[in-house]
N, C-alpha and C positions, 0 to 999 in steps of 0.2 A: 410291414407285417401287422401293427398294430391297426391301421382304420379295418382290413381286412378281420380280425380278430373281434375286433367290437362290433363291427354287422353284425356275424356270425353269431355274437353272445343276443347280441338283440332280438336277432329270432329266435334264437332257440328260448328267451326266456318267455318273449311274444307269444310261443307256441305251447308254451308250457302251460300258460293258464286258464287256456281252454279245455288241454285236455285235464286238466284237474279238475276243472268246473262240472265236464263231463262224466269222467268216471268215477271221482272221490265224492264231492260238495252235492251237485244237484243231479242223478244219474235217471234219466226216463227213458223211455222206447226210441226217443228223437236225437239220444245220446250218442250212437251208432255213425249219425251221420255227421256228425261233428269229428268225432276218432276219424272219419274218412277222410274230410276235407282239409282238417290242421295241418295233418304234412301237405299239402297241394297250396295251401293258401301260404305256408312258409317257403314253399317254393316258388314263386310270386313276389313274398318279401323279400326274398334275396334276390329276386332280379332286379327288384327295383334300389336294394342297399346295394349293390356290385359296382352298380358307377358310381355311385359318391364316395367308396370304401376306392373304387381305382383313383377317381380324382383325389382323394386325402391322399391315398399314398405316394400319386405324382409332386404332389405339393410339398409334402413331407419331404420329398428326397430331395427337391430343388431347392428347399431351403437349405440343409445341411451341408449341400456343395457351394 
């Protein structure tokens, strides 16, 4: 559960600083399109963290048996 855990934190915090850069720090007309794409391109991130979060967690259990 844990390498599962930590992708998940990685995007979302990956994701988070876009959208703050967006809408809090630097907010322009081209703001818009960044709030669109941050979930789509975290969804992307986690395909690509999915198999290494499956691979740590196979790894993980093979060692504890």
């Amino acid at each position: 559960m844990l390498p599962w855990c930590v992708a998940v934190g990685l995007v979302v915090v990956g994701g988070l600083y876009p959208l703050t850069d967006a809408i809090l720090w630097r907010p322009d007309a081209q703001s818009a399109i960044g709030v669109v794409l941050t979930p789509v391109l975290q969804g992307v991130a986690f395909l690509l963290a999915a198999p290494l979060a499956w691979w740590a967690a196979r790894r993980r259990r093979a060692a504890e048996a």
